[in-house]
FITI-282988 format. One record per residue (C-alpha): residue number from 1; residue in one letter; x, y, z. Coordinates in nm, 3 decimals, always signed. Layout:
BEGIN
[site NUM,A,[X,Y,Z]],
...
//
This chain:
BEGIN
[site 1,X,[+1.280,+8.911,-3.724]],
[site 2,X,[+0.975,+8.806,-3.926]],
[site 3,X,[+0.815,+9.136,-3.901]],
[site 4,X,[+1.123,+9.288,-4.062]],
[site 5,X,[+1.130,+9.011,-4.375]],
[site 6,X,[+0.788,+9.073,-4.429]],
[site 7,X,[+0.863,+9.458,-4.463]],
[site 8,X,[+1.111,+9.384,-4.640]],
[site 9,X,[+0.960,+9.175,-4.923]],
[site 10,X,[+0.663,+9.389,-4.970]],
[site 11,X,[+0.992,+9.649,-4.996]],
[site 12,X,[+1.087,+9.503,-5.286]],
[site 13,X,[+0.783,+9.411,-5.434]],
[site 14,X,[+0.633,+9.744,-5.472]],
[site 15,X,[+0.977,+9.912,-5.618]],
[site 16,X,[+0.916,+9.564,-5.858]],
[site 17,X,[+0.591,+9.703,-5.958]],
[site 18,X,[+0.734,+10.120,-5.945]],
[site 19,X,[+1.028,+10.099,-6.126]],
[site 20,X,[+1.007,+9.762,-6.384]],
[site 21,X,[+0.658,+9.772,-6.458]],
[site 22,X,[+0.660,+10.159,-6.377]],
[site 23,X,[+0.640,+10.281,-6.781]],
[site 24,X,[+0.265,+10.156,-6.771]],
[site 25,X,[+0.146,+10.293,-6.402]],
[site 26,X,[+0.341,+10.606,-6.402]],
[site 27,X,[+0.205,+10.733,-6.750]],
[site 28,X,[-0.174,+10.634,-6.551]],
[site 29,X,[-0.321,+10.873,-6.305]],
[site 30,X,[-0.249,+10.736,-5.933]],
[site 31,X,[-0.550,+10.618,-5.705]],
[site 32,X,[-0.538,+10.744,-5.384]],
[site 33,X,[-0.514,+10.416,-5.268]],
[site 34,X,[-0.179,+10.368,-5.487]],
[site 35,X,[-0.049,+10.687,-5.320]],
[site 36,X,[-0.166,+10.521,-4.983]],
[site 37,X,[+0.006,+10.200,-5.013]],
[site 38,X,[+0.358,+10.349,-5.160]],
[site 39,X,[+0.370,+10.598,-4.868]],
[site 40,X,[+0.325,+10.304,-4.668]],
[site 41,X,[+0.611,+10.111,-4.769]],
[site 42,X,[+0.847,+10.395,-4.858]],
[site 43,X,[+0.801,+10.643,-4.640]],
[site 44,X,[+1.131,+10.761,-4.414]],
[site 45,X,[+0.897,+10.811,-4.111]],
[site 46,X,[+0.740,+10.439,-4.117]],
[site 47,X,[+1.103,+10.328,-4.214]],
[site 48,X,[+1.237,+10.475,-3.893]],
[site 49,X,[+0.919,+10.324,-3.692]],
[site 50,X,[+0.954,+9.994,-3.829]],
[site 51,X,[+1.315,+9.993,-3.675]],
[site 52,X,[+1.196,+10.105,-3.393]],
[site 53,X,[+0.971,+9.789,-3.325]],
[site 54,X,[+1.300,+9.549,-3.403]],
[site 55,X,[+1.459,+9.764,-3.155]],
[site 56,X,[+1.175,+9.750,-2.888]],
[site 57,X,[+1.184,+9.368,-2.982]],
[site 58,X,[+1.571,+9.339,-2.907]],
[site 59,X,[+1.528,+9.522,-2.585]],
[site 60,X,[+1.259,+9.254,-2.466]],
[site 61,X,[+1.531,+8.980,-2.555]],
[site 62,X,[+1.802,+9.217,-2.351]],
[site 63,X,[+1.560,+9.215,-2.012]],
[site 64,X,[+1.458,+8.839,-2.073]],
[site 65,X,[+1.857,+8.763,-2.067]],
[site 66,X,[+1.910,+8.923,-1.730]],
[site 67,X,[+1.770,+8.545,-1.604]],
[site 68,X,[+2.045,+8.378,-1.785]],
[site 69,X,[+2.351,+8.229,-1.570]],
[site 70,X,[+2.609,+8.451,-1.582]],
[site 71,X,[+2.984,+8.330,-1.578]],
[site 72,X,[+3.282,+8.495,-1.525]],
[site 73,X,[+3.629,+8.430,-1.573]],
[site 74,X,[+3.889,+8.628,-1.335]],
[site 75,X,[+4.253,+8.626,-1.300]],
[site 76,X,[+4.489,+8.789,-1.036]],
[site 77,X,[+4.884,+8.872,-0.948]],
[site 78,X,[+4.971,+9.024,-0.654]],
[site 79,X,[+5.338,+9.063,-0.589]],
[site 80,X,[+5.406,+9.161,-0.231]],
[site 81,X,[+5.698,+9.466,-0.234]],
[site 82,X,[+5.573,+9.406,+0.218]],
[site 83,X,[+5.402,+9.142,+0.332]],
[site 84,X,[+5.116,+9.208,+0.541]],
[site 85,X,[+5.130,+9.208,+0.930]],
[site 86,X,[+4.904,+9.003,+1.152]],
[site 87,X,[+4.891,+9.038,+1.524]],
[site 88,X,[+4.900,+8.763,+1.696]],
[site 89,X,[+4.782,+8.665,+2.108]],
[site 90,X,[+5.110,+8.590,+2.316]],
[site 91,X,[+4.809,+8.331,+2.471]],
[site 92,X,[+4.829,+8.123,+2.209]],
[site 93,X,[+5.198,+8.079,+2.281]],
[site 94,X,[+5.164,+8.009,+2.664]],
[site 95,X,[+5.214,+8.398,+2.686]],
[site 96,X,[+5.048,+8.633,+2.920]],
[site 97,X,[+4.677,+8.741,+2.787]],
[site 98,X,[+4.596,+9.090,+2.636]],
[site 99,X,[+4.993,+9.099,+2.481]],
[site 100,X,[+5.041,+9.068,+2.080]],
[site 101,X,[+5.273,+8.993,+1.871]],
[site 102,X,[+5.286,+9.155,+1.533]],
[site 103,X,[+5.385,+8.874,+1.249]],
[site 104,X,[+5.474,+8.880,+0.892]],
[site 105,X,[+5.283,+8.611,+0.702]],
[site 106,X,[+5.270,+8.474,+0.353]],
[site 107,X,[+5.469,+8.511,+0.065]],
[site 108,X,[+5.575,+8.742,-0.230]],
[site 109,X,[+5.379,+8.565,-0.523]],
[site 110,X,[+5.048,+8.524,-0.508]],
[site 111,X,[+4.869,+8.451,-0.840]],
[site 112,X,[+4.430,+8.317,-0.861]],
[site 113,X,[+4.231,+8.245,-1.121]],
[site 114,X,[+3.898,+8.171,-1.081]],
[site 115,X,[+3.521,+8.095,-1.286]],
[site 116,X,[+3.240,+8.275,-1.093]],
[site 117,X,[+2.855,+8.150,-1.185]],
[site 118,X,[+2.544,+8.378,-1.087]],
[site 119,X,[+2.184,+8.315,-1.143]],
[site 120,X,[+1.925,+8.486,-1.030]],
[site 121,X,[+1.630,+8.317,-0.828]],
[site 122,X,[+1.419,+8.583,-0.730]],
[site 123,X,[+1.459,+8.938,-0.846]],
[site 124,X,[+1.195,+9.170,-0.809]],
[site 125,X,[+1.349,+9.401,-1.030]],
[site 126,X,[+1.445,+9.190,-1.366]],
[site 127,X,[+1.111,+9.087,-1.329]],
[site 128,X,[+0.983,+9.419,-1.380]],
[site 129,X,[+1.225,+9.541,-1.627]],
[site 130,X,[+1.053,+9.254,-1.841]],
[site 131,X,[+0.739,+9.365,-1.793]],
[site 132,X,[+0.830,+9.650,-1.905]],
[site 133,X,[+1.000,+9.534,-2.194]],
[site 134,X,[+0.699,+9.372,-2.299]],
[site 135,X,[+0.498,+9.689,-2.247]],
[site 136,X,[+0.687,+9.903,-2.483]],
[site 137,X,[+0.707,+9.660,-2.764]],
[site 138,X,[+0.368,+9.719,-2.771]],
[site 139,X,[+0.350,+10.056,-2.772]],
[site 140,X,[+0.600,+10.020,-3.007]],
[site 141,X,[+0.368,+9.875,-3.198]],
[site 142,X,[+0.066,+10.115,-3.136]],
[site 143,X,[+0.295,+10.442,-3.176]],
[site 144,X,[+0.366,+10.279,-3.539]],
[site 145,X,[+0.004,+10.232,-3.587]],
[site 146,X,[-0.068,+10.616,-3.518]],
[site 147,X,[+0.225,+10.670,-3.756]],
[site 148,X,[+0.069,+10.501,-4.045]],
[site 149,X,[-0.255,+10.642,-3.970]],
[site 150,X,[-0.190,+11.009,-4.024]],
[site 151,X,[+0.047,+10.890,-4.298]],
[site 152,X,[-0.294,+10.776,-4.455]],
[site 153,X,[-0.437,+11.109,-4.373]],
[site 154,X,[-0.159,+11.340,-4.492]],
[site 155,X,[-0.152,+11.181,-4.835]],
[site 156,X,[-0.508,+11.143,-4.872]],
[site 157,X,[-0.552,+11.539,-4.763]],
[site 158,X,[-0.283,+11.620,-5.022]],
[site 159,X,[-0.440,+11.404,-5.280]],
[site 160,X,[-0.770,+11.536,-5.264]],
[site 161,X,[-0.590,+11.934,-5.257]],
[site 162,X,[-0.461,+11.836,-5.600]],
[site 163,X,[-0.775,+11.678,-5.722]],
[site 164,X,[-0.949,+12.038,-5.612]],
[site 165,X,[-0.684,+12.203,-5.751]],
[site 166,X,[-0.740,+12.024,-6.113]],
[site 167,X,[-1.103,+12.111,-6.128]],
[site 168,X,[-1.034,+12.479,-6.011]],
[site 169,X,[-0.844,+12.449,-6.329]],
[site 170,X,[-1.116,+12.313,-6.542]],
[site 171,X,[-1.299,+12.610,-6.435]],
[site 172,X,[-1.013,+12.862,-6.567]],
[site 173,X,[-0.974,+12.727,-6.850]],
[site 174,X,[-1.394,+12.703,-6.922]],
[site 175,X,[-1.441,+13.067,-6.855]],
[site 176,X,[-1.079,+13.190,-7.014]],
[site 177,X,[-1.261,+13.036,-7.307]],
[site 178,X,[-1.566,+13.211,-7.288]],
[site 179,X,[-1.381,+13.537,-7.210]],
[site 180,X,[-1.154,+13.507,-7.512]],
[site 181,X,[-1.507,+13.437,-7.751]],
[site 182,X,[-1.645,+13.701,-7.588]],
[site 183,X,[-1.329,+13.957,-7.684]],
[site 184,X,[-1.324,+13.829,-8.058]],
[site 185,X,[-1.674,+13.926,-8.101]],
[site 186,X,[-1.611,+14.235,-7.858]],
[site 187,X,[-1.340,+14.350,-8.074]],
[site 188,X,[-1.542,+14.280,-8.413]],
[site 189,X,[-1.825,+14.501,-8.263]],
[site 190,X,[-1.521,+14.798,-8.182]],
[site 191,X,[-1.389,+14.770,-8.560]],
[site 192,X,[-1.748,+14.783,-8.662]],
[site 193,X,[-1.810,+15.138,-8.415]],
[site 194,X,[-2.076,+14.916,-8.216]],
[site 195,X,[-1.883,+14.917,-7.883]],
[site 196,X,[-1.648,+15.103,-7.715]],
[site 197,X,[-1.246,+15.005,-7.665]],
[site 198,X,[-1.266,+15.029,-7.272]],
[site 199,X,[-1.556,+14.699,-7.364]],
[site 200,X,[-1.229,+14.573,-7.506]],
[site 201,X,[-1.010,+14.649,-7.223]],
[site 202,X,[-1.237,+14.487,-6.929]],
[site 203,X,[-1.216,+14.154,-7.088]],
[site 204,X,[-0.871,+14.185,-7.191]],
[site 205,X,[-0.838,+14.271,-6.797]],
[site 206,X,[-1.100,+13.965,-6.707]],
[site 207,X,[-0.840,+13.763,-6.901]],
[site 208,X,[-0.531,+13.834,-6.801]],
[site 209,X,[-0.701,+13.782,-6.442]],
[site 210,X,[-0.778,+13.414,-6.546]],
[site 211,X,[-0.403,+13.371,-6.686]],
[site 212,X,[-0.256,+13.524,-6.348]],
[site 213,X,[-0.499,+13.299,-6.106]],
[site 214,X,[-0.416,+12.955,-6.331]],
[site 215,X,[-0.032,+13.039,-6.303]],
[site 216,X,[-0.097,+13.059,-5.981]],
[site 217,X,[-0.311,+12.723,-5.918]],
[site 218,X,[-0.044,+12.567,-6.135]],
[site 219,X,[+0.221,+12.632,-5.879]],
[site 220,X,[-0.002,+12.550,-5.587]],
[site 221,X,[-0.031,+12.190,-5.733]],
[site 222,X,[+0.294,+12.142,-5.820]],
[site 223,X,[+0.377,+12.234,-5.461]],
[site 224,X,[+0.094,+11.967,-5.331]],
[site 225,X,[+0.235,+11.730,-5.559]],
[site 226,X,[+0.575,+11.759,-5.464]],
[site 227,X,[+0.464,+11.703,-5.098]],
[site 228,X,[+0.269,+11.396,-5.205]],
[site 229,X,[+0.563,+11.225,-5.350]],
[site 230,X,[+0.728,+11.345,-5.059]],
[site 231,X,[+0.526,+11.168,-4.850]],
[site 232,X,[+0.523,+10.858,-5.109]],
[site 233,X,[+0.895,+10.870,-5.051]],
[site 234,X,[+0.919,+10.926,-5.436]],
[site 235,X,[+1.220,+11.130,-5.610]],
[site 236,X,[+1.038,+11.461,-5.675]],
[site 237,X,[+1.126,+11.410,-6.042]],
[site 238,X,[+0.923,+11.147,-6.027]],
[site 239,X,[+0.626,+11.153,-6.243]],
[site 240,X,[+0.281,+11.198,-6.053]],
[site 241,X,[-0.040,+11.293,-6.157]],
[site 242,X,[-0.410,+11.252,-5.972]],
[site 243,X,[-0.718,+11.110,-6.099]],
[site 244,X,[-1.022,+11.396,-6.187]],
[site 245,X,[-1.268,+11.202,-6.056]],
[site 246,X,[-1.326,+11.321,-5.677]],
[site 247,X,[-1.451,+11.011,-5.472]],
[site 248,X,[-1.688,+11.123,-5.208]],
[site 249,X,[-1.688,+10.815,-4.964]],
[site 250,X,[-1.940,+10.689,-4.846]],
[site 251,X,[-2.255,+10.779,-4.708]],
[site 252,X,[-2.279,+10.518,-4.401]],
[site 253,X,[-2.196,+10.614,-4.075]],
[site 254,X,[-1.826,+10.465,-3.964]],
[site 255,X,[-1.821,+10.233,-3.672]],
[site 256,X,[-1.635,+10.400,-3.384]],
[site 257,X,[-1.359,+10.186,-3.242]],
[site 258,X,[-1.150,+10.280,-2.927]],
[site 259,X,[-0.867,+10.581,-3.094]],
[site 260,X,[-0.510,+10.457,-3.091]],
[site 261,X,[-0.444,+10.792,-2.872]],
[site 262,X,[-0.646,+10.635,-2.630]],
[site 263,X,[-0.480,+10.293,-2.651]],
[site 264,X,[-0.145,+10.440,-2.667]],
[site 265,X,[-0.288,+10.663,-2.293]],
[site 266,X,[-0.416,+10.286,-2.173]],
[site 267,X,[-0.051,+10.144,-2.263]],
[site 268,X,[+0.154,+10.375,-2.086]],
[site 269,X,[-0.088,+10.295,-1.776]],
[site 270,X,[+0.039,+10.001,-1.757]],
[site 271,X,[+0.415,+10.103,-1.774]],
[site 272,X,[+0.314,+10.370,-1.499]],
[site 273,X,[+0.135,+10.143,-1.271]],
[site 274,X,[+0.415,+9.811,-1.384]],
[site 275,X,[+0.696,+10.065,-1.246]],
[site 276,X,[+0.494,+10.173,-0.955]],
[site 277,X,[+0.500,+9.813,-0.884]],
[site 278,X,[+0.827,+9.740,-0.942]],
[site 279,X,[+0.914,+10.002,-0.635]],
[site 280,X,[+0.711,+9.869,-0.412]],
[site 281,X,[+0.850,+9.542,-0.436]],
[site 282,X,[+1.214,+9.687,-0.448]],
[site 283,X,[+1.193,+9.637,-0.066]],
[site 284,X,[+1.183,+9.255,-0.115]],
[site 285,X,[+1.466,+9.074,-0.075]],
[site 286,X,[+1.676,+8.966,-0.432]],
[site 287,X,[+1.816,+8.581,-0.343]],
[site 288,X,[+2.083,+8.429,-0.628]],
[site 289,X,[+2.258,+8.144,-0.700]],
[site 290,X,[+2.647,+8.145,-0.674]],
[site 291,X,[+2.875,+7.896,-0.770]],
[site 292,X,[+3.302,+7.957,-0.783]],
[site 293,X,[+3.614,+7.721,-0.896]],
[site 294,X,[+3.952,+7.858,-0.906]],
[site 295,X,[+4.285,+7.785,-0.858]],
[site 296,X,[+4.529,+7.990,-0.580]],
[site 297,X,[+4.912,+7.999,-0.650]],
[site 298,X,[+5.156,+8.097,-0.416]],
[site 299,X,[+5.539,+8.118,-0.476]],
[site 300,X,[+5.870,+8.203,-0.337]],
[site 301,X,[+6.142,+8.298,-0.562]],
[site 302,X,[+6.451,+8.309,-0.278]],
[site 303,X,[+6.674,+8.068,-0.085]],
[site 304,X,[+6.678,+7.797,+0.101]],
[site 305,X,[+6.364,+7.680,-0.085]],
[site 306,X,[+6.172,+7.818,-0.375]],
[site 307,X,[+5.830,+7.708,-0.509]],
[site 308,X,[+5.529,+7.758,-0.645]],
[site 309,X,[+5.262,+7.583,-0.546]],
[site 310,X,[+4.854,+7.561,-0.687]],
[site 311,X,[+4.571,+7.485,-0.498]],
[site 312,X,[+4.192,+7.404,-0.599]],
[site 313,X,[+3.914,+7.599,-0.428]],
[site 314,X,[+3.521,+7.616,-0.519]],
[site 315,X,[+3.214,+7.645,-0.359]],
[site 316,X,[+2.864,+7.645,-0.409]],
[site 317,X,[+2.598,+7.885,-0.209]],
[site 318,X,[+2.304,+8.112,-0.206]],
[site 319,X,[+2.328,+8.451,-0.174]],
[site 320,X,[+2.043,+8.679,-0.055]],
[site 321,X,[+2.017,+9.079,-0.055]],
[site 322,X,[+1.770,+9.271,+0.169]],
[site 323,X,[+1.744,+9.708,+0.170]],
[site 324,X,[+1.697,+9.811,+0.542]],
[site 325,X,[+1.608,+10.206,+0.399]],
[site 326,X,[+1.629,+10.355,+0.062]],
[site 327,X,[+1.521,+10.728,+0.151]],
[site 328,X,[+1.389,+10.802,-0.205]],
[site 329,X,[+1.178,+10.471,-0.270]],
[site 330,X,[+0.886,+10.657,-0.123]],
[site 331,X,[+0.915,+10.997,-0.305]],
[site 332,X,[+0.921,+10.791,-0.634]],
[site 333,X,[+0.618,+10.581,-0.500]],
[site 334,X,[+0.442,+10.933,-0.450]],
[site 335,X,[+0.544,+11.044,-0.801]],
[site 336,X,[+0.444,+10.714,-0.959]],
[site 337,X,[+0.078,+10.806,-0.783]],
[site 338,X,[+0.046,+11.124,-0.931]],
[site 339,X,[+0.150,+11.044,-1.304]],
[site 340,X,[-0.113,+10.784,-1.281]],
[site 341,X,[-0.346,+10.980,-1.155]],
[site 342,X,[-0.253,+11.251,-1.448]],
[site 343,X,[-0.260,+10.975,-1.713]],
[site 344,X,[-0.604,+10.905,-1.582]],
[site 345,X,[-0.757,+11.262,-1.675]],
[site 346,X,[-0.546,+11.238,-1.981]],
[site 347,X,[-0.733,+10.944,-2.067]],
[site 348,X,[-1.043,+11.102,-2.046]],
[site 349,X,[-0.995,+11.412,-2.167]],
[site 350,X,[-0.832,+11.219,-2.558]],
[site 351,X,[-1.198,+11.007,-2.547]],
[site 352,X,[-1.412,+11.339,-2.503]],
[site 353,X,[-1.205,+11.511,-2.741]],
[site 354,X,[-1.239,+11.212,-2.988]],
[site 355,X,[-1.613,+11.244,-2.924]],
[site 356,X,[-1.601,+11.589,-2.958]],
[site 357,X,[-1.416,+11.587,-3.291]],
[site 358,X,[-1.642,+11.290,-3.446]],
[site 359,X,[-1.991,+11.468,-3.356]],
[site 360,X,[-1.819,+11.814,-3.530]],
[site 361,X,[-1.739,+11.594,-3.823]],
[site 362,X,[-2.059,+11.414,-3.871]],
[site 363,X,[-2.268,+11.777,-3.853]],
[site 364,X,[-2.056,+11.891,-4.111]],
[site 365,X,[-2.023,+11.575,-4.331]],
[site 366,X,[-2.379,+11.596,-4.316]],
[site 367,X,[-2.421,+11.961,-4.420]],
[site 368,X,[-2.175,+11.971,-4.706]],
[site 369,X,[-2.375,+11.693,-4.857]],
[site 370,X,[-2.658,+11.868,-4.862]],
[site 371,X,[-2.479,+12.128,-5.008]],
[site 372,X,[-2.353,+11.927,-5.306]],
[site 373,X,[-2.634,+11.916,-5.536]],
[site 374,X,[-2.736,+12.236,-5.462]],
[site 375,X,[-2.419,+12.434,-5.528]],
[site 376,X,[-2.389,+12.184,-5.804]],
[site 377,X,[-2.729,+12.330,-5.957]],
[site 378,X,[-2.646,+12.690,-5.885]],
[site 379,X,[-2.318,+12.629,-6.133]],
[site 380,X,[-2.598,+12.520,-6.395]],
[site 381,X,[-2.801,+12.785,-6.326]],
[site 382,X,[-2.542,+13.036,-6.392]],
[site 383,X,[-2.411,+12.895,-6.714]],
[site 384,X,[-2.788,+12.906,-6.798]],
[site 385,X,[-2.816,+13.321,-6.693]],
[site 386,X,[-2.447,+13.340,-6.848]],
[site 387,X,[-2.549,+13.213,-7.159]],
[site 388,X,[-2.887,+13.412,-7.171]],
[site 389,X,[-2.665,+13.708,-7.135]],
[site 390,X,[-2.420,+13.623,-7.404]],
[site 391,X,[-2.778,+13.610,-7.644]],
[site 392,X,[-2.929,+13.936,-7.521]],
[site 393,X,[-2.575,+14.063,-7.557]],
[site 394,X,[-2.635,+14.004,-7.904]],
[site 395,X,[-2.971,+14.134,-7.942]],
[site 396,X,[-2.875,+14.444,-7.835]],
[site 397,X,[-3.073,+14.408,-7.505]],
[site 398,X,[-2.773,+14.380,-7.246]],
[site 399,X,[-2.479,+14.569,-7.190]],
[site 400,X,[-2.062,+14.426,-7.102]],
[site 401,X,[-2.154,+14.515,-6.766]],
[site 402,X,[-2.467,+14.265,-6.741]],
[site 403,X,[-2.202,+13.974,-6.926]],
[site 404,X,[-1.918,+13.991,-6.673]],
[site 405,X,[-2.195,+14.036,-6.362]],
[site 406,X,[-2.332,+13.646,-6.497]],
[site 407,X,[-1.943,+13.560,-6.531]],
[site 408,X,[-1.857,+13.657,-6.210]],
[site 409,X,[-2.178,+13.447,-6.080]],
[site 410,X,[-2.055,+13.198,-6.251]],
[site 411,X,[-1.718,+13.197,-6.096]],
[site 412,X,[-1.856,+13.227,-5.750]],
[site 413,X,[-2.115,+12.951,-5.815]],
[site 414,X,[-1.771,+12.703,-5.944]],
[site 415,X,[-1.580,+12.857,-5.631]],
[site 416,X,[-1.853,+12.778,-5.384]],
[site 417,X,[-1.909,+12.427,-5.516]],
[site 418,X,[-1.545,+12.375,-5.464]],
[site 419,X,[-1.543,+12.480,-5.128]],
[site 420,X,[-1.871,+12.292,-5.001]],
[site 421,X,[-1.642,+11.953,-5.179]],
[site 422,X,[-1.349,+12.056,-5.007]],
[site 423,X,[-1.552,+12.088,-4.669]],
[site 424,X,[-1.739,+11.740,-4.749]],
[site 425,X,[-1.401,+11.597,-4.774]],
[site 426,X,[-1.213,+11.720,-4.507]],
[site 427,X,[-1.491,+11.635,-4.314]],
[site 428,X,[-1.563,+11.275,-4.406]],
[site 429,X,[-1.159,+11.223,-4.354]],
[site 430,X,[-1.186,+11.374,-4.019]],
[site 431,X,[-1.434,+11.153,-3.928]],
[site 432,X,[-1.288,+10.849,-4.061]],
[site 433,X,[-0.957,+10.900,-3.870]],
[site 434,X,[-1.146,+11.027,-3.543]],
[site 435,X,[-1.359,+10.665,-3.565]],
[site 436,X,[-1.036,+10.463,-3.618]],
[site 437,X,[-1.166,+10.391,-3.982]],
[site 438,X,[-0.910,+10.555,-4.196]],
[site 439,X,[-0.699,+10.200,-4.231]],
[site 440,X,[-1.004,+10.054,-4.372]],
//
């Protein structure tokens, strides 16, 4: 129960810091660690695990019980419409042998009451039951490990999505600024005869484009941050905005550590190979303690006599069981062979896929950062040209056409250093969660 109190006070203490101290943080732009540790606490999924462990917990206490005394209480009334019949040897009587003699014995009332005691000594089977026990608290505990984990890596994907989306943004609302100068000056030139109306109508055109693809962006990260609070476990009325600043991690190498898939594959070894044996053994004997105390009543409710009568009875013994054949003990043994042998490959296959998926992610953290600066200069580069453009425009020695061929550069230079971030991210969070780094 102390794993649920300590859930449940950092419960409390992080609505304490949301929703009383919330005018301050929520008018802020959230960190990603922010995001990270609300979705932590709040989130329905990781609410639902962490119930899951107290369950797993309370089933270990449920298997541990089965080698707890037992005692039961039992009462009985029997009234006898016919007495049974007994046949008894004439030889007994000074009769000839091989003749009976059927008999009525007994009477009508018969009333017992009795306290029964069982322990178990040895029981192959309770024993494995709390093995098993044991073994799924912990992968209780693992599954809710792999749960937080790609918490951590659903809101940090969805963070850094709006953080792109924001600067993509930016961008609109740079080059809807240099469209509309350009159309004030286009349309002074048109009043003054020095440039044709359809001049006019391609940047009108170039800016209604801008206006359409920013409505459009806007909705996208509305979308993204409706999912993040979703994830958060936030009302979606909640108010939520990101930081601009993109954070590109670090540039060290992360320190693989053995994936929780691949724990989780080692765990449910040992529940494989704990039930396979638990079978074998199921051929051993089970030996228990008994121990009985009761009382036996018999009456007789008629003439010339009638009573009712009591009398003690209790004993004390051992009682063992033994299975001469159990036909489908070694089919199960054969199946218990084969899933092992199945969770072996399994095992294999999640390490060279994890191997697989952190060399992928390291060649293309690797390339994106190269890519970085040098998309990065390409965007200065074309406001440079852009610019140059926008002058010759003026001087008479370039045309609309030669302005929106340096916007569009422009664009595509912004576009393609959004996309070599958006790689350089996905990537460095692919490798981080591939490692086992992403909690850290």
């Amino acid at each position: 129960m102390k794993l649920v109190n300590a859930h449940t006070q950092k419960y409390f203490l992080l609505l304490f810091v949301i929703f009383f101290l919330g005018g301050q943080v929520l008018a802020q732009s959230w960190s990603v660690q922010q995001c990270i540790d609300t979705a932590l606490v709040l989130n329905k999924n990781l609410e639902i695990g962490k119930n899951n462990q107290v369950i797993s917990q309370l089933k270990r206490h449920e298997a541990k019980a089965n080698l707890l005394p037992k005692a039961t209480l039992n009462a009985d009334y029997r009234y006898f419409t016919n007495l049974p019949y007994q046949l008894l040897p004439l030889s007994v009587f000074n009769g000839p042998e091989g003749l009976y003699k059927e008999a009525q014995f007994g009477v009508p009332h018969n009333i017992e009451a009795n306290i029964q005691l069982a322990m178990p000594l040895y029981n192959p089977q309770i024993k494995g039951a709390i093995n098993a026990a044991e073994i799924a608290t912990e992968l209780s505990t693992l599954q809710y490990q792999k749960s937080e984990e790609q918490i951590i890596f659903e809101v940090t994907n969805l963070y850094y999505n709006a953080q792109i989306l924001q600067h993509q943004l930016i961008f609109i609302d740079s080059n809807s600024a240099n469209v509309n100068r350009l159309l004030m000056n286009m349309k002074l030139l048109r009043e003054q005869g020095l440039a044709k109306g359809t001049d006019v109508s391609k940047l009108q055109l170039q800016g209604e484009q801008l206006f359409t693809q920013k409505n459009l962006i806007n909705s996208k990260l509305a979308q993204v941050l409706n999912g993040l609070r979703f994830l958060m476990g936030l009302p979606l009325d909640t108010p939520l905005s990101v930081q601009m600043e993109i954070m590109q991690g670090e540039n060290a190498n992360y320190s693989a550590i053995p994936s929780l898939d691949s724990r989780i594959a080692k765990m449910q070894n040992r529940m494989l190979t704990n039930e396979l044996n638990t079978l074998r053994k199921s051929k051993l004997p089970t030996v228990s303690l008994m121990a009985n105390y009761g009382i036996t009543g018999f009456g007789y409710g008629k003439q010339p006599e009638p009573f009712l009568k009591f009398f003690s009875v209790g004993f004390i013994g051992v009682q063992a069981s033994y299975t001469i054949w159990n036909g489908t003990s070694r089919v199960q043994i054969a199946e218990k062979k084969m899933e092992l042998q199945n969770n072996d490959i399994q095992l294999a296959n999640i390490q060279a896929q994890y191997d697989l998926m952190i060399a992928n992610a390291s060649l293309q953290k690797s390339a994106s950062e190269q890519s970085i600066n040098t998309s990065s200069q390409q965007i200065e580069l074309a406001k440079t040209v852009y610019q140059q453009t926008i002058l010759q425009q003026k001087q008479g020695t370039a045309t609309l056409t030669d302005i929106l061929l340096a916007d569009n550069a422009l664009r595509e230079a912004q576009q393609n250093y959004l996309n070599v971030i958006v790689e350089y991210l996905k990537a460095d969070l692919d490798l981080k969660k591939s490692s086992g780094s992403i909690k850290n």
